[in-house]
N, C-alpha and C positions, 0 to 999 in steps of 0.2 A: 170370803172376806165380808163383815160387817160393812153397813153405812157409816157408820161410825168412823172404821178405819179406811173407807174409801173418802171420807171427808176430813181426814186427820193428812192423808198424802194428798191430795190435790188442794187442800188449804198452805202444804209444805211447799216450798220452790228451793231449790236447789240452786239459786243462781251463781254459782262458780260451775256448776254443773252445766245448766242452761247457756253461761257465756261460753262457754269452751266450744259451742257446736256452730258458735259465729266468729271465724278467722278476722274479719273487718274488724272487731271489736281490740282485738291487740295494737292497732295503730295509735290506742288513745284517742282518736276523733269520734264525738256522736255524732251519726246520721240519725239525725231526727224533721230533714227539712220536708221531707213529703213521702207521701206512698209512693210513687215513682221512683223514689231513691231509698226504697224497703232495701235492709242488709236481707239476705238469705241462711239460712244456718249450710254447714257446712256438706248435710246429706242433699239438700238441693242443687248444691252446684255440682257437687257429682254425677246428680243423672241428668242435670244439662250438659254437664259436658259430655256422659255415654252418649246422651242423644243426638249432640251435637258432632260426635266422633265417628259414632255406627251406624245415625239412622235420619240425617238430616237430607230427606231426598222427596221427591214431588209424592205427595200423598194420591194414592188410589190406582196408583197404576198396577199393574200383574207383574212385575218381577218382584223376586222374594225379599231384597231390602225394602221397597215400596208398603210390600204386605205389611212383614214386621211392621214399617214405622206407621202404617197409619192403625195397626191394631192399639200399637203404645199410645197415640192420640187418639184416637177414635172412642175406644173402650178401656185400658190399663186407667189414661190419664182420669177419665171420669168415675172410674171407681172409687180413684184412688180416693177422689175429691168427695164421695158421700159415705165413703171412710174418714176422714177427717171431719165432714162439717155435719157428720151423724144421719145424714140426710136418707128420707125413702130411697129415693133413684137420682138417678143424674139428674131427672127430667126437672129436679127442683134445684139447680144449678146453673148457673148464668157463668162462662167464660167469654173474656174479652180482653180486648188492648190495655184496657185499663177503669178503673173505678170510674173515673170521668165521664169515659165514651159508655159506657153501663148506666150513668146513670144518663144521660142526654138520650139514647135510644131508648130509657124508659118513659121517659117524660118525652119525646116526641108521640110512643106507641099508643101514651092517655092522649092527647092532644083533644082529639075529636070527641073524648069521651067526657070531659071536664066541665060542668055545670055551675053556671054559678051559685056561689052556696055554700060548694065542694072545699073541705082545707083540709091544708097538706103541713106535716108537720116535716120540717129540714131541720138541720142542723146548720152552722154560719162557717165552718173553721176553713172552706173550700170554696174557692168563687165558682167553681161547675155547680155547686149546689143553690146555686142566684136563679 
């Protein structure tokens, strides 16, 4: 495939296509109040639910649901994650509870390292980001 035509489809959206993989979206309500109340498209909730069905059990122990589940989080999940966000390795990937707490542990981690002088560019649309 040309540039061309790889910038002719990724410039294309399908959005009746794109809505259909988010069920939320049939209610007629936009959740647009925060990241914390992100819809999920419809394969997401799928392997939360597998996960939550076959493999929600204490990570690291030696019996073989254990195994399985912490292979699924340990390694599957972070693959999966530098398959989508294109990334080298996991190692340039930050999972957490939430944007918030990510960014608060990043900005404690500079603390000591911060000179004055130093500027930081934020964004305003998130009081975590104050």
């Amino acid at each position: 495939m040309t540039s061309s035509e790889l910038n002719m489809i990724s410039s294309e959206l399908n959005t009746i296509n794109a809505r259909a993989h988010f069920p939320s979206l049939n209610s007629g309500y936009i959740y647009a109040d925060n990241a914390g109340g992100s819809q999920v498209p419809r394969e997401v909730m799928s392997c939360i639910f597998d996960y939550l069905t076959n493999t929600n059990v204490q990570l690291g122990a030696d019996y073989s649901i254990s195994i399985q589940a912490t292979r699924r989080v340990m390694a599957e999940g972070p693959a999966k994650a530098v398959q989508l966000f294109n990334a080298e390795s996991p190692d340039e990937i930050v999972f957490g509870s939430s944007s918030t707490m990510n960014l608060e542990n990043l900005a404690r981690s500079l603390e000591d390292d911060i000179q004055p002088g130093d500027e930081f560019i934020i964004t305003g649309e998130h009081e975590g980001q104050t």
